[in-house]
N, C-alpha and C positions, 0 to 999 in steps of 0.2 A: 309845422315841420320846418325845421333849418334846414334851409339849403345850401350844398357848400361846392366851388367848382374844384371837382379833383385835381386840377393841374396846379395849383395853388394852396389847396386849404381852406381858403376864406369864403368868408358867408357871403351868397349872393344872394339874403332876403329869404322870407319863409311863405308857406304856402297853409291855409286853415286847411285840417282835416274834419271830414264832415259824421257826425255821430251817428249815432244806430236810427233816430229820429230822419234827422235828415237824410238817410238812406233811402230808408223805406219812404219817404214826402216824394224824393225822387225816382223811383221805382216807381211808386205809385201815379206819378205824372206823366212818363213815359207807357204806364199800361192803358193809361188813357187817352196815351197820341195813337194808341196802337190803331183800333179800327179807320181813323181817318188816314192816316199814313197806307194801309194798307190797300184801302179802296183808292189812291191816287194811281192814276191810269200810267201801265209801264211806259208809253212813250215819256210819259211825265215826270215818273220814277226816275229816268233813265238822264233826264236831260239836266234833272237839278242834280244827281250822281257829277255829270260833266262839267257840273258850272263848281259842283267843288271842288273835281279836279283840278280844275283851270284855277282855280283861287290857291289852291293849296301851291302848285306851280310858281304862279305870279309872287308867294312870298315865299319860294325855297332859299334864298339866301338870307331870311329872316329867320325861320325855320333851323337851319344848319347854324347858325350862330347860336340862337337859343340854345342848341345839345352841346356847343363845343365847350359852353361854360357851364350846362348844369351837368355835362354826364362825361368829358371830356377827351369824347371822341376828337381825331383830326380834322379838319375843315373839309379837307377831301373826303370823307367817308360822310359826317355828317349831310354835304351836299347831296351824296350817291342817296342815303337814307330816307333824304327829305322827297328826292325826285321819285323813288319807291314808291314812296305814300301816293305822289298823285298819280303814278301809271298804274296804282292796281286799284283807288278809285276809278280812275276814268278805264281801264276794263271791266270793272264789273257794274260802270256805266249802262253795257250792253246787255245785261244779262237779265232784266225783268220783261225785257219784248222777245226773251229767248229762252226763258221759264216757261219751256212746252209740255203739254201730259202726253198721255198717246191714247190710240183709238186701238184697245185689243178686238181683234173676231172673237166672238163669243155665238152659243147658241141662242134663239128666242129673244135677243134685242141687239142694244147695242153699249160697249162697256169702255169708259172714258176716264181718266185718271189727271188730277191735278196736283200740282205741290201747291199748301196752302203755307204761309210765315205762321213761325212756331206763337211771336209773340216779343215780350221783351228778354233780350239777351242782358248777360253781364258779359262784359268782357275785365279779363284781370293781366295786365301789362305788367313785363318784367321790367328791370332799369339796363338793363343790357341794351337791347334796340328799341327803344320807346318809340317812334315813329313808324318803323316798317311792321313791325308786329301790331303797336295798335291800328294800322288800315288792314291788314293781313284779316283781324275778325269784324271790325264793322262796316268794311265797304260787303262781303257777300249778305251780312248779316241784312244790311240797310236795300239792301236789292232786291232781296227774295222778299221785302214787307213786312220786315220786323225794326220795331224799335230796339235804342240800344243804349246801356249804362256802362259808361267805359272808367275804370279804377283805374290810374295810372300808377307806378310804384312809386311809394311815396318817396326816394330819393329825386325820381327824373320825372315830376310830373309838366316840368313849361311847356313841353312842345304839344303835348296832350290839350291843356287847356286852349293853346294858342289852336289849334285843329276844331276846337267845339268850339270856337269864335266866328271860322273859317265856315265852319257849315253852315249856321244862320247866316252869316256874309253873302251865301253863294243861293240863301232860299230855302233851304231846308227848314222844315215846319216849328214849331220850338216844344222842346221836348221828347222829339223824334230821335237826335244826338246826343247824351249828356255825358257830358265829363263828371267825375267826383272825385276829386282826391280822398282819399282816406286810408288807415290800415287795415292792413290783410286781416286781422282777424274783426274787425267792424263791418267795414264795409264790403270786404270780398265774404264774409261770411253771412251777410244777407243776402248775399245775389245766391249762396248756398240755399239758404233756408225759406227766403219770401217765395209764396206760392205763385206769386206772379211772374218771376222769369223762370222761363222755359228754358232756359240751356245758358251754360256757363263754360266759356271758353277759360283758358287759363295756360298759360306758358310761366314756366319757371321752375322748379325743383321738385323730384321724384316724391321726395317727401312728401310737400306741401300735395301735392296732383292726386297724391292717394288719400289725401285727407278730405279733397274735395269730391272726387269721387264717390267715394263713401258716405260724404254729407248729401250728396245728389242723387242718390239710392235710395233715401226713405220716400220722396218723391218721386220716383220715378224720371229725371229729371235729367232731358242730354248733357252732354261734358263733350268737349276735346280739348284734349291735355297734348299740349306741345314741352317736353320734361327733357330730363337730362341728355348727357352724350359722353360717349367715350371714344369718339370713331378711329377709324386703321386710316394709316397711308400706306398701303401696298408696293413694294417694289422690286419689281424683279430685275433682275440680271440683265435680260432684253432689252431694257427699258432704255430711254434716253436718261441714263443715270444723270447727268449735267443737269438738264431741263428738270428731271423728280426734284433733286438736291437744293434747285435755285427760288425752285416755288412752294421748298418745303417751311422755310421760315414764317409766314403769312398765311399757310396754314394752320398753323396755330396761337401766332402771334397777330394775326388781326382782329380790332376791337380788344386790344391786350390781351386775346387768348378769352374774354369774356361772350362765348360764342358757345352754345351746342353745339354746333357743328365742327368745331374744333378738331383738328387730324391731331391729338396728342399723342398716340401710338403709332410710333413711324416703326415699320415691320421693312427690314430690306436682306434680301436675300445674300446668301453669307459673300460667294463669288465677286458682290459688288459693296460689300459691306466698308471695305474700309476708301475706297473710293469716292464713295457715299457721302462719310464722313467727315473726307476734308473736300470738298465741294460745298459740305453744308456748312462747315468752321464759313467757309468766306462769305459764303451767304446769309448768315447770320451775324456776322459782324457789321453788313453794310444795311443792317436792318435800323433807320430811323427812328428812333425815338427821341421826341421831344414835344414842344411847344405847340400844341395840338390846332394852334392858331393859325401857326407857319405851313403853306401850301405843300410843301416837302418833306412835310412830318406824316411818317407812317403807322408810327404803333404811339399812344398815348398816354396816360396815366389811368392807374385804376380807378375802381368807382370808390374808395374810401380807404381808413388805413385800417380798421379792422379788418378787411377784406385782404387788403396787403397782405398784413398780418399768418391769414390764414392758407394763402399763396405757398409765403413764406415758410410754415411749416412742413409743406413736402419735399422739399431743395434740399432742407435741415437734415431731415433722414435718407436720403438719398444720394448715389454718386453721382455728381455734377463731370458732364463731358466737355459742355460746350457754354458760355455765358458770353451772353452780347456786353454793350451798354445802356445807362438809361442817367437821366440827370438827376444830379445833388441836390439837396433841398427840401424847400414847399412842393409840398403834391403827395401823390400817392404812389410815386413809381417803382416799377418793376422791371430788370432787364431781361431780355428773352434770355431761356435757360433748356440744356438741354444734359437730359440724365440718360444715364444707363439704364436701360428695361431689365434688369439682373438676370433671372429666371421666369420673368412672366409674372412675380407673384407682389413683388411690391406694394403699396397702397400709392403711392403715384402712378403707378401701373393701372390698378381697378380703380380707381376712386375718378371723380371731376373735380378738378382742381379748378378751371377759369378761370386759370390765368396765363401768359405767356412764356407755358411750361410743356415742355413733350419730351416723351420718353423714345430710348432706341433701340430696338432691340433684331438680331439676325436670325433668319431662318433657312431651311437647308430645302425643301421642296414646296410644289403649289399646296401639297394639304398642307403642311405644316401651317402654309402662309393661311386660311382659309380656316383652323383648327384653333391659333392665336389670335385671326381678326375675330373670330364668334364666342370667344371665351371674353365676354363680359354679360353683366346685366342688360347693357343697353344694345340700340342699335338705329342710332340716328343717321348716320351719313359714311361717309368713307369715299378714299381714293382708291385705283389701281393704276400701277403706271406699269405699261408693256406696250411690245410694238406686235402679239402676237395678239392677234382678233377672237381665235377662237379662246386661247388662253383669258381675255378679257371677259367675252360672256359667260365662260363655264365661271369663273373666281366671281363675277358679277350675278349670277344666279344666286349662287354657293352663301356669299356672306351674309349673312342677317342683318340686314339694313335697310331704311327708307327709299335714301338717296345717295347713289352711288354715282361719281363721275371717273371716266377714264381718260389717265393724261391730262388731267386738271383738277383743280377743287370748288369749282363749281357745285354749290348746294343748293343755292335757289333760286327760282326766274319763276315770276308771278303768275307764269303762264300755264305751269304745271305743278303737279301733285307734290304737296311734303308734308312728313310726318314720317313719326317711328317705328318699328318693333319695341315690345319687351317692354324696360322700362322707360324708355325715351319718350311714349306718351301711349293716345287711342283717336284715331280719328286721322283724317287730312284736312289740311289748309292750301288755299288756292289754286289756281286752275280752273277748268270748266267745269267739276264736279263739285268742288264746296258748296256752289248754294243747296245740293242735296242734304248738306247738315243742319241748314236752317229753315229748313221747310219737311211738312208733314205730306207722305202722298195720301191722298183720298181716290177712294176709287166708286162711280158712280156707274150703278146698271139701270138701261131705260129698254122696259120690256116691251116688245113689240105690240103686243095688244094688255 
């Protein structure tokens, strides 16, 4: 596979993709790290988890380089990305001497429950956050004493491999980590089909998630699917319209808008509608785009020009309100753009676009607002912005969503639950419950006599 850095065009060198053989060779050598890996004693588990945190650490500005030229994040984000990676290793550091069962009362003895590790995972990485999503499944994965096969997409796979470098670096057994570059339908489609992994995570698009799904059902075989987005940015009239307006640019324009969690449907109530408006004009003009290198560069070039391309085709059909800047030239660029939400019914409107594009649309009451945020397939994330508390949790109950923040956009802190409704995916990722998805409980009765 050619790889090429978006802010440019040019080839920064290729990567082998590994066949249906060498799949399964790898598969197969990780089902046979499994039993030793798993009998390693959780203080043990737990302490070589910390020595790759720390290593993953010690090279984040090697780490952050490597994505700002294969995947073209800005320097700033990549750093954020790379420090991810080692604080949700080194939290789930703690979690195999805290992998506890319980002692239920029971009649006639006494009845005790363990989580046992599934086995070998697949993990299948999108090119969007290649780093923070591939720790997101194999730090709980590797806790709870399962081995792990991590596919990274074949656009962004450096920081992937550089990571399965890092773990043997830091002590981790061999073959207990593996990286494999390859394609989705080779390689992600053995981690479907070989009977040896037990469960396949997979972040990336609704389509593909239903496809794996489905493959993972003749097996009987866990999935969590982290899939699309269409989230609201809620705002009402109360609100500090200034403060909603200035941090609505970055809600959809960070990582070029190549984000699930994306607030592309900005919902603002009609009173403060045109308000809204031109607060967002200037805040969307002072929106950064460039040289992904430069410390000051905020939104950066997309992942390819296909991709562009297909950006490109919603703006085409659509009323354009508002367009930022973005540079001329090499690269893949795209400038933040903001359309008219017409009637609600658009295909910019329902569709994910992922790119640094959002629609705008007024509304007259809290259902309306609440009846337009839940009118799509998905239901990944969302804002609300008001200064009324109760108005917050009732519209925060109400919308169908994972994760919802208020007066911010805050979607994820590795400390708690995330995942979707509908089609945004099935399952959660991180926090203190994930290692529940990669372990089996068993439950043991010891009869009195």
């Amino acid at each position: 596979m050619e790889l090429v850095n978006p802010a440019t065009g040019e080839s920064i060198g290729d990567v082998p993709l590994a066949s249906v053989e060498e799949a399964d060779a790898a598969i197969g050598r990780a089902a046979a790290a499994f039993e030793a890996w798993r009998a390693v004693a959780p203080a043990d588990r737990g302490r070589l988890l910390r020595r790759f945190a720390a290593r993953i650490e010690a090279h984040a500005d090697e780490l952050a380089e490597l994505e700002v030229r294969n995947s073209g994040h800005p320097i700033g984000n990549a750093r954020w990305e790379a420090g991810n990676a080692a604080a949700v290793v080194d939290y789930y550091s703690a979690a195999p001497e805290r992998l506890c069962g319980r002692q239920i009362p029971v009649a006639g003895g006494v009845d005790v429950t363990f989580h046992e590790p599934l086995g070998v995972v697949g993990i299948i990485v999108p090119w969007n956050f290649p780093m923070p999503i591939a720790s997101w499944g194999f730090a709980p994965a590797l806790a709870a004493g399962n081995t792990v096969v991590l596919k990274p997409a074949e656009l962004t796979p450096l920081t992937a491999l550089r990571l399965g470098e890092l773990a043997l670096d830091a002590g981790l057994p061999e073959h207990v980590f593996t990286v494999l570059p390859g394609a989705g339908p080779v390689v992600g489609q053995r981690f479907v089909a070989h009977p040896a992994v037990r469960k396949v995570c997979f972040t990336g698009s609704t389509a593909v998630g239903k496809q794996i799904m489905a493959g993972c059902a003749d097996q009987v075989k866990r999935v969590t699917l982290e899939l699309g987005g269409k989230s609201a940015n809620i705002v009402f009239a109360d609100a500090d319209v200034a403060a909603a307006a200035a941090a609505a640019p970055m809600s959809f324009c960070d990582n070029t808008g190549q984000d699930c969690c994306a607030r592309t449907r900005i919902l603002v109530q009609r009173s403060a509608y045109e308000p809204f408006l031109a607060a967002l004009a200037d805040a969307l003009a002072a929106v950064r785009v460039g040289d992904p290198r430069e410390p000051e560069t905020q939104v950066g070039p997309l992942i390819s020009a296909p991709h562009r391309d297909r950006v490109r085709s919603y703006v085409d059909d659509a009323e354009v309100l508002l367009r930022g800047t973005a540079p001329d030239g090499p690269g893949f660029w795209y400038p933040p753009t903001v359309l008219a939400g017409g009637a609600g019914t658009d295909r910019a409107w329902h569709e994910e676009i992922f790119g640094p594009v959002a629609s705008v649309l007024p509304f007259d009451t809290e259902a309306d607002a609440i009846r337009l945020a839940n009118d799509t397939a998905y239901g990944l994330s969302g804002s609300i912005w008001t200064r009324d508390l109760g108005r917050a949790l009732r519209v925060g109950r109400e919308v169908r969503a994972g994760n919802l923040s208020v007066n911010s956009h805050a979607s994820v802190r590795y400390a708690t639950p995330f995942g979707g409704f509908g089609s945004s995916g099935l399952g959660r990722e991180l926090g203190p419950d994930a290692l529940a998805g990669f372990t089996e409980t068993k439950n043991v009765f010891l009869a009195d006599s």
